[in-house]
C-alpha positions in Angstrom: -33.0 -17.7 -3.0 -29.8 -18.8 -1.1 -28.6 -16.6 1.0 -25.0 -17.3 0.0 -25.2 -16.6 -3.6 -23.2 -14.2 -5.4 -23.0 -12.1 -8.4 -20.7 -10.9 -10.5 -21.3 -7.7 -12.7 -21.1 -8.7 -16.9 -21.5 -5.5 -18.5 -19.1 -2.9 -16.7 -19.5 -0.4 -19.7 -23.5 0.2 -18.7 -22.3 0.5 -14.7 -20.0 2.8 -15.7 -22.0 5.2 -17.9 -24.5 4.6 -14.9 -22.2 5.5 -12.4 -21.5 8.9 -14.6 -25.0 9.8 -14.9 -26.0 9.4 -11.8 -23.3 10.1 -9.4 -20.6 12.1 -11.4 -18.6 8.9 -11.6 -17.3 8.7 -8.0 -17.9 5.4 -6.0 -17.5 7.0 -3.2 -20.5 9.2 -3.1 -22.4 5.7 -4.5 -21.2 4.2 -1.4 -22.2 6.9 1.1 -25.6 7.3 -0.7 -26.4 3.5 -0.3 -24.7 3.7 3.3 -22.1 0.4 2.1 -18.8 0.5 2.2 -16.8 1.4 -0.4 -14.7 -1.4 -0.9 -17.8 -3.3 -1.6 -18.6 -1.0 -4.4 -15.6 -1.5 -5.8 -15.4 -5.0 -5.9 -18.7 -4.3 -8.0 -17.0 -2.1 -10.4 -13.9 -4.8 -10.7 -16.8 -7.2 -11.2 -15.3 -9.4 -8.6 -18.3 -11.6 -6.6 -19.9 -9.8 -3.9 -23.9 -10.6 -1.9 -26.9 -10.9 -4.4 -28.4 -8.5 -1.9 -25.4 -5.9 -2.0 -25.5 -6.2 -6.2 -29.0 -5.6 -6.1 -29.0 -2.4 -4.4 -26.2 -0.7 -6.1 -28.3 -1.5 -9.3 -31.2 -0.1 -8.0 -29.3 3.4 -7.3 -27.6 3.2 -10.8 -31.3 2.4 -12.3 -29.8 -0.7 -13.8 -31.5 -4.1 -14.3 -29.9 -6.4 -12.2 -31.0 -9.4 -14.1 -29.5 -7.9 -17.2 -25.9 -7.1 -15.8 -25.3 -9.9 -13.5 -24.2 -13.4 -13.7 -24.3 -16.1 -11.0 -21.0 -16.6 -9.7 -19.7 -20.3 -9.1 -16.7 -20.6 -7.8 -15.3 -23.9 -9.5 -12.5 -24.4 -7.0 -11.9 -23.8 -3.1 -8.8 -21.4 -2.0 -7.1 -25.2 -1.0 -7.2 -26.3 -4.7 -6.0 -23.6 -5.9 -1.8 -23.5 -7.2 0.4 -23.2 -4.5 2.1 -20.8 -7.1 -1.4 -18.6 -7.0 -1.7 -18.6 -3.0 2.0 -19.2 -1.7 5.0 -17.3 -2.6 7.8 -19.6 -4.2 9.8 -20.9 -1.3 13.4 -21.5 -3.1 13.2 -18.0 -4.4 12.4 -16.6 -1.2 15.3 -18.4 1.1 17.8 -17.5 -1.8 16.5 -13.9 -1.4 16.4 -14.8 2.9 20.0 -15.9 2.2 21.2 -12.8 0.2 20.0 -10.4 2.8 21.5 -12.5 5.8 25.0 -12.3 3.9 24.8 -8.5 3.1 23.5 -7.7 6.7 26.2 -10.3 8.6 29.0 -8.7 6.6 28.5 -4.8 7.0 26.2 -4.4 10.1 27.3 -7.6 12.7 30.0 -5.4 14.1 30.8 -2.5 15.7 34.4 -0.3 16.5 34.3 1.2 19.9 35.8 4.7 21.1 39.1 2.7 21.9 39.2 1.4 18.6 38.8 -2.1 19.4 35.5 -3.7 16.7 32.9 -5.9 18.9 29.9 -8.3 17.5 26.8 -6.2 18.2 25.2 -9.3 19.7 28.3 -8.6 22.5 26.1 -5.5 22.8 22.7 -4.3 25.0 20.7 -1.9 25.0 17.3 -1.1 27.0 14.8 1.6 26.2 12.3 4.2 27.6 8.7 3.7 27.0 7.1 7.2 26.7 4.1 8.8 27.0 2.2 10.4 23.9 4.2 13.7 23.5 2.5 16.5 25.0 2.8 19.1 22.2 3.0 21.9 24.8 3.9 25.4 23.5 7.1 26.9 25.4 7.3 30.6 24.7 9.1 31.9 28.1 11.6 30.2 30.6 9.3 29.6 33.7 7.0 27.9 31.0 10.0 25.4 30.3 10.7 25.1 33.7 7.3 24.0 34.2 6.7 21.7 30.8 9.8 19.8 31.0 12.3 17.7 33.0 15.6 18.7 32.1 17.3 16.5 34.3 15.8 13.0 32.7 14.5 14.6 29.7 16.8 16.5 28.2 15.4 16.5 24.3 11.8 17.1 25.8 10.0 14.4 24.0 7.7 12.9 26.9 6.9 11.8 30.3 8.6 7.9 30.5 6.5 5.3 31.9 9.2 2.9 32.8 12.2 1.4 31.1 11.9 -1.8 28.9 13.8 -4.3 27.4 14.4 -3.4 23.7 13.5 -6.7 22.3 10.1 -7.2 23.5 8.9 -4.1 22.6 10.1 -4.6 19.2 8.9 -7.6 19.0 5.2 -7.1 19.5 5.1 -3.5 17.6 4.9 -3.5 13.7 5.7 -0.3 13.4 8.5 1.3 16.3 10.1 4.3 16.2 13.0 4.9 18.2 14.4 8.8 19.7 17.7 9.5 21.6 20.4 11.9 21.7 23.6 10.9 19.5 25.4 7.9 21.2 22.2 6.8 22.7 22.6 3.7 21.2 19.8 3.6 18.6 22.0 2.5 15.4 23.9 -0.4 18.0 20.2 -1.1 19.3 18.4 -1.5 15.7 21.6 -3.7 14.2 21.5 -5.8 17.4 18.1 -6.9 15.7 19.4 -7.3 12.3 21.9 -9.7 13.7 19.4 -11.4 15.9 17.5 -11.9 12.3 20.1 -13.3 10.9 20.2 -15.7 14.1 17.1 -16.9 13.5 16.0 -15.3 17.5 14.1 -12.3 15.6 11.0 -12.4 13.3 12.5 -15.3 11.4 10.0 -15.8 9.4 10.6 -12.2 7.6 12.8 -10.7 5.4 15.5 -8.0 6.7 17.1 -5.5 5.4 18.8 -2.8 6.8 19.0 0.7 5.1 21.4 3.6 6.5 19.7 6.6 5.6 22.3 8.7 6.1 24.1 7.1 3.3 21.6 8.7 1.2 23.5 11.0 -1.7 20.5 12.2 -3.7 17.7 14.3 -3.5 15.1 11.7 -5.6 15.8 8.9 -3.4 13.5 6.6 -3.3 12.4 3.9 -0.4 11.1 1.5 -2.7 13.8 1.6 -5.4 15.9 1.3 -2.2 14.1 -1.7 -0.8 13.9 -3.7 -4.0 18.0 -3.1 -4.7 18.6 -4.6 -0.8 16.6 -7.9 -1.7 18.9 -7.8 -5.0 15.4 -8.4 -7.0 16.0 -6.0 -9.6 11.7 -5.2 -9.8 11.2 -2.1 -8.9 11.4 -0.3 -12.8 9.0 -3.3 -13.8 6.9 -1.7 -11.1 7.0 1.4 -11.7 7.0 0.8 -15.2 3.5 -1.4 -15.0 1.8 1.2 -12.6 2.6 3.9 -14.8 0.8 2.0 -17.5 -2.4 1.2 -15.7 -2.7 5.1 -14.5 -2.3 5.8 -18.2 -5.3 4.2 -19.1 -7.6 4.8 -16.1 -7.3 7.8 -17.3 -7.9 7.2 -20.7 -10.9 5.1 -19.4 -12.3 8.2 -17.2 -11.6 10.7 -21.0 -13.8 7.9 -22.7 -16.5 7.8 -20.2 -17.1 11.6 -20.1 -17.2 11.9 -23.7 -19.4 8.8 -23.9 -21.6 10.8 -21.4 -21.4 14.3 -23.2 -22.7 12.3 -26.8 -25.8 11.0 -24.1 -26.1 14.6 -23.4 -26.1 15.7 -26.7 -28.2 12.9 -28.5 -30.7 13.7 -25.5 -31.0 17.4 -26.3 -31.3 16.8 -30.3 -34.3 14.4 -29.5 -35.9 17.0 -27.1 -35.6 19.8 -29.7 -36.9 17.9 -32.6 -33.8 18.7 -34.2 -32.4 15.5 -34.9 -31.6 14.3 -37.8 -31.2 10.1 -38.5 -27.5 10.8 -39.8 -26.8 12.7 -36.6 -28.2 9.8 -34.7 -26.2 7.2 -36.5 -23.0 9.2 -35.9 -23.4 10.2 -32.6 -24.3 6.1 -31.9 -21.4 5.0 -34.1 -19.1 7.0 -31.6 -20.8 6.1 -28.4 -20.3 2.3 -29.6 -16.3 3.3 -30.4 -15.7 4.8 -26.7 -17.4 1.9 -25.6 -15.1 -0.8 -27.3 -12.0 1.4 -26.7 -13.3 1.6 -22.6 -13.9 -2.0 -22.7 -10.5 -2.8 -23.9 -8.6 -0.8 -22.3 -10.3 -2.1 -19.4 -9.1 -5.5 -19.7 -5.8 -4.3 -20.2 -5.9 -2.9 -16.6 -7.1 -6.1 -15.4 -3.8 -7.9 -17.0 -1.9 -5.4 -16.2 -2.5 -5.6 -12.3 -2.2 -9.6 -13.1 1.5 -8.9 -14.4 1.9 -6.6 -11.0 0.7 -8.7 -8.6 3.3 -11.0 -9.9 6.1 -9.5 -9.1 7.8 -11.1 -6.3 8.5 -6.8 -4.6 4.8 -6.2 -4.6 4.0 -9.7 -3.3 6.7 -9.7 -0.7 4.8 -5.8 0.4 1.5 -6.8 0.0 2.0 -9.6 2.2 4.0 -8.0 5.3 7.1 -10.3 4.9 9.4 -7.5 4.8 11.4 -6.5 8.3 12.1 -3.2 7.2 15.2 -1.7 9.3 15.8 2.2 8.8 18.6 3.9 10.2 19.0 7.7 11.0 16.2 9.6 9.4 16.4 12.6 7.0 13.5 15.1 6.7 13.7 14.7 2.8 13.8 10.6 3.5 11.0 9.9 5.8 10.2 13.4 7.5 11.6 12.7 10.8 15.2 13.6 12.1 17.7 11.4 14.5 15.9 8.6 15.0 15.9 5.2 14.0 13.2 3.1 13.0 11.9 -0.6 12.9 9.0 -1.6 10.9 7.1 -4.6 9.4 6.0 -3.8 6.2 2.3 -4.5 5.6 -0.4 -3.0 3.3 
């Protein structure tokens, strides 16, 4: 037996009706139970290839055969011969998108008015930050205690000890994910547009995709980040999106109604035959509507599986799923993102 071999599961409607019986339907107690992880038991369930020896275990704990529900999988082509349109988003669309964003961000974030009225480039512009400390989270409930917590003098919002000041750019620059705190005037919107510009310069992450989103701006109460994101890159996906996600949740959920009545007819064909009771009508019926939920699961779940085809698709989710998105939020509401006066950098990945 090679040790490299894979299988693939062929009949999902058993595993699943398994997978009911035995562990209530939840892959996650199947995975603690067999101590694997969980995403390996779902790539069983999505019948994608995973370890003969992996397959064979989860069989054992469903009581399956795994001779019966397997197939050999034989990949007929390496990841290099596969489409670049499979493996590689399409590079036109992408620097027309690229383009887009650079316009939009070079015509209403690249400058600045001062107090004196006169408008600068922000790339005229500098600003430095604090490093801090993980906030201490102390509870102040008397004056000597604030006296004794916090430095007024340097640390006037009270949000941490500061390690040492930094230069902006490298700090953003080797943080995914940066959040940034200061008191109005700080300099955190001239800070975060700096590296918008510096995008659009081609001297920050330039092989990403910016946008820049004043949250502030923000009129409605069922905003939306992602509606938001996809009508900066001017894609126009986000209802096709939404749209196909709301589809496949419709019919896992059909799937997971048509697996527990499959399993309640098991229950009750089980019970029939135990009390002697059962007629061969009764046992024709109850199999003719077993078979039905069956066909209508197995459908469905190819429908899923086409579905999530169509999604992955979509140049929004691609763009997400693949962290190419530089992702520049300014000013924070508590009904946007749950934090207040702050600005934010991050690179999108999932």
């Amino acid at each position: 037996m090679s040790r490299s071999r894979k299988l693939v599961l062929t009949d999902w409607t058993e595993a699943n009706n398994a997978l009911m019986r035995h562990f209530e339907g939840n892959k996650s107690k199947l995975a603690v139970h067999l101590n694997m992880s969980r995403t390996t038991v779902t790539d069983f369930f999505n019948q994608n290839p995973i370890g003969e020896s992996s397959f064979r275990k989860i069989c054992l704990a469903l009581r399956l055969n795994w001779q019966v529900v397997s197939s050999v999988d034989v990949p007929s082509k390496t990841s290099e011969d596969l489409p670049s349109t499979q493996s590689q988003l399409d590079e036109p669309q992408i620097h027309q998108i690229r383009e887009h964003c650079r316009q939009k961000i070079l015509e209403q974030h690249s400058r600045m008015r001062l107090l004196s009225g006169e408008e600068v480039g922000v790339d005229q512009l500098y600003v430095d930050v604090w490093l801090l400390k993980k906030p201490e989270r102390q509870h102040i409930n008397q004056p000597d205690s604030l006296l004794k917590y916090f430095d007024i003098e340097n640390d006037r919002l009270a949000l941490s000890k500061r390690i040492q000041r930094n230069p902006g750019f490298e700090i953003a620059n080797v943080n995914s994910k940066l959040v940034i705190l200061g008191k109005p005037g700080s300099g955190k919107t001239t800070f975060l547009k700096h590296l918008a510009v510096d995008w659009c310069n081609n001297k920050f992450q330039p092989d990403l995709i910016s946008i820049f989103i004043e949250l502030r701006r923000i009129q409605t109460e069922d905003w939306n980040l992602l509606a938001a994101i996809d009508k900066e890159l001017g894609i126009e996906n986000y209802e096709v999106y939404v749209g196909t996600q709301e589809q496949i949740n419709g019919l896992r959920r059909k799937i997971r109604y048509l697996q527990s009545q499959v399993e309640q007819y098991n229950q009750t064909m089980q019970l029939k035959k135990e009390s002697l009771s059962f007629s061969l009508n009764e046992q024709h019926e109850i199999e003719s509507h077993i078979e039905d939920n069956n066909r209508q699961i197995k459908f469905s779940a190819s429908q899923v599986q086409l579905l999530n085809q169509q999604l992955e698709s979509l140049l929004l989710y691609r763009l997400l799923e693949d962290g190419k998105l530089l992702i520049l939020l300014d000013g924070c509401r508590y009904s946007a993102l749950g934090v207040d006066k702050s600005s934010s950098r991050s690179k999108v990945k999932q």
